[in-house]
C-alpha positions in Angstrom: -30.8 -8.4 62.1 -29.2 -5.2 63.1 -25.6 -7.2 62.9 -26.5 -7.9 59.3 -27.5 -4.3 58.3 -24.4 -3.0 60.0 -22.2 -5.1 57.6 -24.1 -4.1 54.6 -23.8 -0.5 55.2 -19.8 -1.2 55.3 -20.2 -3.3 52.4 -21.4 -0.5 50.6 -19.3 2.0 52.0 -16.5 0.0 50.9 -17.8 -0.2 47.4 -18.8 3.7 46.7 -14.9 4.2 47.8 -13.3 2.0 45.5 -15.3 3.0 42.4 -14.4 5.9 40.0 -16.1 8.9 40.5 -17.7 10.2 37.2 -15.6 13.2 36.8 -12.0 10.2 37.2 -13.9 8.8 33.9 -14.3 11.2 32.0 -10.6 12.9 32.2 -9.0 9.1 31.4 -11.4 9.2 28.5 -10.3 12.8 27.3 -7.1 11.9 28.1 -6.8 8.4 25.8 -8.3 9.2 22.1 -6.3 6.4 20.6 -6.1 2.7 21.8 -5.0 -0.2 20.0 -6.8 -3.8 20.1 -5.6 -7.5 18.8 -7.8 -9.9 17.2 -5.7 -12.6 16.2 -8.8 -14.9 15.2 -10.4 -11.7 12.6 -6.3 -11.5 11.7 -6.2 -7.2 12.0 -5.3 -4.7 14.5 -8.0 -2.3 15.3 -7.1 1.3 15.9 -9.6 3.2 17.6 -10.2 6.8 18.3 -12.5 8.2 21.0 -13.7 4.5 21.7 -14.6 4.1 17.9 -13.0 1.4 15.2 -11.0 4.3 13.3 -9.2 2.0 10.8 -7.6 -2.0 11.3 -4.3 -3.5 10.7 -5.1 -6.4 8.3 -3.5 -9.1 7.3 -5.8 -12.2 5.6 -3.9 -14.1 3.4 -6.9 -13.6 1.0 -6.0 -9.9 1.0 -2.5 -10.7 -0.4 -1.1 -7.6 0.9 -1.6 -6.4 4.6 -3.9 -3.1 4.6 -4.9 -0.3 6.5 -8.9 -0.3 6.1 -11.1 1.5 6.3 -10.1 5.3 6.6 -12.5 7.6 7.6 -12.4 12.0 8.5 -12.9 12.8 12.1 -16.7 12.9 11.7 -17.0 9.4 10.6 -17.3 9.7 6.7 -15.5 7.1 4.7 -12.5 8.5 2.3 -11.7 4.9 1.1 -13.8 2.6 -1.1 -15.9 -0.2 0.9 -15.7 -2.8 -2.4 -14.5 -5.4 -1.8 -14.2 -5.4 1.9 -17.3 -3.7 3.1 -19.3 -2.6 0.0 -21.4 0.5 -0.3 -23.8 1.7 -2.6 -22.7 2.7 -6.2 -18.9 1.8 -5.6 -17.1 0.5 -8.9 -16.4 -2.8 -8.9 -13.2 -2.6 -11.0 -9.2 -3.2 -9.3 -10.4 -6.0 -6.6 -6.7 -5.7 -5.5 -6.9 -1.6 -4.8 -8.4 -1.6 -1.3 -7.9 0.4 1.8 -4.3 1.8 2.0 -1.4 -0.2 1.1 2.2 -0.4 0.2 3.5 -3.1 -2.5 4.9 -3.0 -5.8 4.1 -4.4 -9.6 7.5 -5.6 -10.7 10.1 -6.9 -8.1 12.3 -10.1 -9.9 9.3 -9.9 -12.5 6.7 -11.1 -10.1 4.0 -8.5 -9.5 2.9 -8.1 -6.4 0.4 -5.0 -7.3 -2.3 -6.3 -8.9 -2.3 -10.0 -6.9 -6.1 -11.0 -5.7 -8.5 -14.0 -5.1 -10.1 -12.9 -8.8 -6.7 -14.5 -10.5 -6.8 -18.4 -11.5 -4.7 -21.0 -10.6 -2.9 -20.7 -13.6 -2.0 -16.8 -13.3 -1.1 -17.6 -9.8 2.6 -18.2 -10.4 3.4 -14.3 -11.9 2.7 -12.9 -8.5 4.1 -12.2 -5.5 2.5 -11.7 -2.1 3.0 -9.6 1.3 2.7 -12.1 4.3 2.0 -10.7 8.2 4.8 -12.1 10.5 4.2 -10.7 13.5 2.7 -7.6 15.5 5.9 -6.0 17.5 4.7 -3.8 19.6 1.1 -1.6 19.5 1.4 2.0 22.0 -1.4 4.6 22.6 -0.8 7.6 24.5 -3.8 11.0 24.2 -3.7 11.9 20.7 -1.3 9.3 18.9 -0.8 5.8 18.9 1.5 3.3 17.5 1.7 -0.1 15.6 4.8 -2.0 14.6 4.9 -4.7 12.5 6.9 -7.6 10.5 5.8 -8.9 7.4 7.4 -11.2 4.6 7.6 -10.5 0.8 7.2 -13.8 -1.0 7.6 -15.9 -4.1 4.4 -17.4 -5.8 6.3 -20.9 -4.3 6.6 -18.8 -0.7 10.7 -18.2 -1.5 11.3 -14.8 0.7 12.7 -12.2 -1.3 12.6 -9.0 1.2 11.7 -8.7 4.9 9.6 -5.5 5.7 9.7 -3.7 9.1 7.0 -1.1 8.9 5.5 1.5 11.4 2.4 3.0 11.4 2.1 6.4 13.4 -1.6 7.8 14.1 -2.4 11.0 15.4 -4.8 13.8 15.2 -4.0 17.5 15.4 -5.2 20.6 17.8 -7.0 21.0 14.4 -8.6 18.0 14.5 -6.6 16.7 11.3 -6.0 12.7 11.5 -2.4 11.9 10.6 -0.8 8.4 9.4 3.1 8.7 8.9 4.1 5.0 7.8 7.7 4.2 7.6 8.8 1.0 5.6 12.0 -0.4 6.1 12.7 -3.6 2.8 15.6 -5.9 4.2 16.7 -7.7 0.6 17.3 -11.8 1.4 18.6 -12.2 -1.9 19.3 -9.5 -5.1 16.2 -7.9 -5.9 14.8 -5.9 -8.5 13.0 -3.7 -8.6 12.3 -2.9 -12.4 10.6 0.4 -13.7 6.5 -0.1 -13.1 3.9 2.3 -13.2 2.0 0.5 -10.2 3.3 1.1 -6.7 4.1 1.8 -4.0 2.4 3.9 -1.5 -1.7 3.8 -2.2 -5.5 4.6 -1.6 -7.9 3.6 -3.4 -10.6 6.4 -2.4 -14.5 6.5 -1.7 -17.1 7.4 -4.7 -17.2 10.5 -3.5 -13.8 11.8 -4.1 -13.7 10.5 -7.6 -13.0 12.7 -10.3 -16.4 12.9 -12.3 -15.7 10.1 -14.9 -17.4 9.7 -18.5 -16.9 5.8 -19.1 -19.3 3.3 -18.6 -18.3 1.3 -15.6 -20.0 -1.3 -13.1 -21.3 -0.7 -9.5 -22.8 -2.1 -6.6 -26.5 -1.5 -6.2 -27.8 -0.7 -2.7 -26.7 -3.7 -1.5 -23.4 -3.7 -2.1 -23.3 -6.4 -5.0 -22.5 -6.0 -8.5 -25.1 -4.9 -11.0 -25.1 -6.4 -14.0 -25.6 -3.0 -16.0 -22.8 -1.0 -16.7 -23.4 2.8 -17.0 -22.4 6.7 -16.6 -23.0 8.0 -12.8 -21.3 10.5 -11.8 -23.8 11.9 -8.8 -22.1 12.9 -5.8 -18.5 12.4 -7.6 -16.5 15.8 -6.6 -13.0 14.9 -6.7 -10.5 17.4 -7.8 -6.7 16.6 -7.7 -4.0 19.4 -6.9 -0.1 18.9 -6.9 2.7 20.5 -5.0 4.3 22.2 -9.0 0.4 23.8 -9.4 -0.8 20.7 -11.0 -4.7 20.2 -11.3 -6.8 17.4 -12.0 -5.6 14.5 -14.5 -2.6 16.9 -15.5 -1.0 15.8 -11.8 -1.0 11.7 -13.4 2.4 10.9 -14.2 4.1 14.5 -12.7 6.5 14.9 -9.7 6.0 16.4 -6.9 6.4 16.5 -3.0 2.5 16.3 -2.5 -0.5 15.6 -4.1 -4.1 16.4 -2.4 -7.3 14.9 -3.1 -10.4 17.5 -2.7 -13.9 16.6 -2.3 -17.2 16.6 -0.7 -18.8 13.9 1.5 -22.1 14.1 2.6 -21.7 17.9 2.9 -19.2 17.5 4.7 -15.6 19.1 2.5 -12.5 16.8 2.5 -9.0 17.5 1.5 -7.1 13.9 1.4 -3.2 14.9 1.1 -0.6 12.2 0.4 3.5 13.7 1.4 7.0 12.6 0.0 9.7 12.2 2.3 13.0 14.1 1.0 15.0 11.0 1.8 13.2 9.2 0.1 14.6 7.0 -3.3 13.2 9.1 -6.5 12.1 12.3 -4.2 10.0 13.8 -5.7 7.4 11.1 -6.1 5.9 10.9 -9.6 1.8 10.5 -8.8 -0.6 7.5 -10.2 -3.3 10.0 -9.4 -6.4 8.5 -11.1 -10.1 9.7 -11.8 -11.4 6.7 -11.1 -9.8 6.6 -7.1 -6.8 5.4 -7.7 -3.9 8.0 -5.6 -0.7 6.8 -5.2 3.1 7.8 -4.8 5.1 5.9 -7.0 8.9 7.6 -6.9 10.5 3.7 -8.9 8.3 4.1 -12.3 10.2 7.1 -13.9 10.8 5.7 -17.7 6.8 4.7 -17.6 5.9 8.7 -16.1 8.9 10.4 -18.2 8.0 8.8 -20.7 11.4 7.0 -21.8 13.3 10.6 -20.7 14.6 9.7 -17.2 14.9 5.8 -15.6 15.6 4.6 -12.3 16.2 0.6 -12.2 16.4 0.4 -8.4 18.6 -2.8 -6.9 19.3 -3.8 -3.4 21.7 -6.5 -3.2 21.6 -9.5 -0.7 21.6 -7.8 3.5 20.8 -4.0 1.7 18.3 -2.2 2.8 15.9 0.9 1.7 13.6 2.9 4.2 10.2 4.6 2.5 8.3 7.5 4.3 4.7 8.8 3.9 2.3 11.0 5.5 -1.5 10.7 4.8 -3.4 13.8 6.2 -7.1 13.4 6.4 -8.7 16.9 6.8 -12.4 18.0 6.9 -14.6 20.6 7.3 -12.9 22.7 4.7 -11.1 22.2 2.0 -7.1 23.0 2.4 -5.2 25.3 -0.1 -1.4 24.9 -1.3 -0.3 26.9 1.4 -1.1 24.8 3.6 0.1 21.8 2.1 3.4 23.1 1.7 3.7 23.9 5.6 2.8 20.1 6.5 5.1 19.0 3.6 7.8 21.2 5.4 6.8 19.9 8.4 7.2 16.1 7.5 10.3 16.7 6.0 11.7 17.9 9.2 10.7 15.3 11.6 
């Protein structure tokens, strides 16, 4: 008997020395915000922060497009719509295609890869085009950033390749808390493509209720439930959106403008959000014209100039078989205070130089 208890006092002495103490576990905690998980069987890559599903990488064929979804302010509050993903009370139900954050366009060899969804019938199916996932590259996350790379496919309605996408996805969050996506898209052409002037593209969010622009049309939303009620009406509750442009734009006046930012400002569950979307100077078209929309539509479209101009300037945009074009973004997700044009311009500068 006293054998026994002998060995299960080094059994346990053993074990107490090999465990973690509590203070090991907390600093690797502190230490790793961000980490990045597969799950090939859901088809995404989820990107968490402090331990938390932050936002996912994916790529459903039913999506048509791979997405960034959902995106969310350090406290937890949504900034992008739930419908059709992951609906929410009194979300439209218009644009099933506008979800999450993506990066497509609405007129490449006349196939429109913009406004492509599940809602179209098998006889619209062969006027658009679709972005296909190849493969996950290689996924890093180190303190306060982390890394996804990715390949994916642009293809025909009959699954012809017409451009080969290498994009990256950067994530990190500032001393100031701030949450940062830099995404940099690199389109391989595998034959001539067009890319013909279209006021839909390229780099968009489709944003939460909440940072609408109040909107006086009768529209359709989901009820508490998150399905579609049959009545359409006038809400505008909670709505506090307010647009701002990098030339002193406000509101609807920064639709169809240039500039080298546009910023989203709202309110979400009392909690004040400025949503801020920067142009890369090496960009094609720098500075972006904006498809800034009441309704939650913000995008950076720099390819549409005869729609935006209206007729005065026009970019028809080639890249010939084995050319390629790199695209650059920022998305800053601040809260707690709304951010003035000051400070957009210093993170605009700072993007610029990195």
């Amino acid at each position: 008997m006293k054998n026994i208890l002998n060995i299960l006092l080094i059994l346990c002495v053993i074990l107490n020395s090999c465990a973690p103490s509590k203070s090991l576990q907390n600093r690797n905690t502190k230490a790793e915000r961000f980490s990045i998980i597969e799950v090939p069987a859901s088809q995404r890559v989820d990107i968490l922060l402090d331990g938390k599903r932050y936002t996912s990488y994916m790529y459903a064929d039913s999506l048509k497009k791979p997405i960034l979804f959902p995106l969310m302010t350090k406290n937890g509050n949504f900034v992008t719509r739930g419908w059709p993903i992951e609906p929410r009370a009194n979300e439209r139900t218009d644009h099933p295609h506008q979800m999450g954050l993506w990066f497509n366009y609405g007129d490449v060899n006349g196939l429109d890869f913009w406004n492509n969804s599940t809602s179209r019938s098998p006889n619209e199916r062969m006027k658009y085009g679709a972005i296909v996932h190849q493969k996950v590259n290689s996924i890093a996350a180190s303190n306060n950033s982390a890394l996804l790379r990715v390949s994916k496919l642009w293809l025909s309605p009959t699954s012809e390749p017409l451009l080969s996408e290498e994009c990256t996805y950067k994530f990190q969050v500032s001393k100031e808390g701030q949450i940062m996506i830099s995404i940099r898209v690199s389109l391989n052409a595998l034959r001539d493509v067009n890319f013909d002037d279209n006021k839909e593209g390229l780099l968009a969010i489709r944003v939460a209720r909440e940072l609408e622009q109040p909107y006086m049309q009768k529209t359709t939303f989901t009820d508490a439930y998150g399905i579609e009620d049959s009545v359409a009406r006038v809400d505008n509750q909670g709505v506090t959106g307010v647009y701002y442009s990098s030339e002193g734009k406000v509101g609807d006046d920064v639709f169809g403008t240039r500039g080298r930012w546009a910023m989203l400002n709202g309110v979400i569950h009392k909690e004040e959000v400025s949503l801020i979307i920067l142009d890369h100077p090496q960009n094609v078209g720098y500075p972006s014209y904006w498809f800034a929309r009441g309704y939650g539509l913000f995008a950076a479209n720099p390819l549409g100039q005869r729609v935006f101009s209206k007729g005065q300037e026009e970019l028809k945009y080639k890249l010939a078989k084995g050319e390629s074009a790199v695209f650059k973004y920022q998305v800053v997700i601040h809260s707690g205070s709304h951010l003035d044009s000051q400070t957009a311009d210093q993170f605009s500068r700072d993007f610029a130089n990195q």
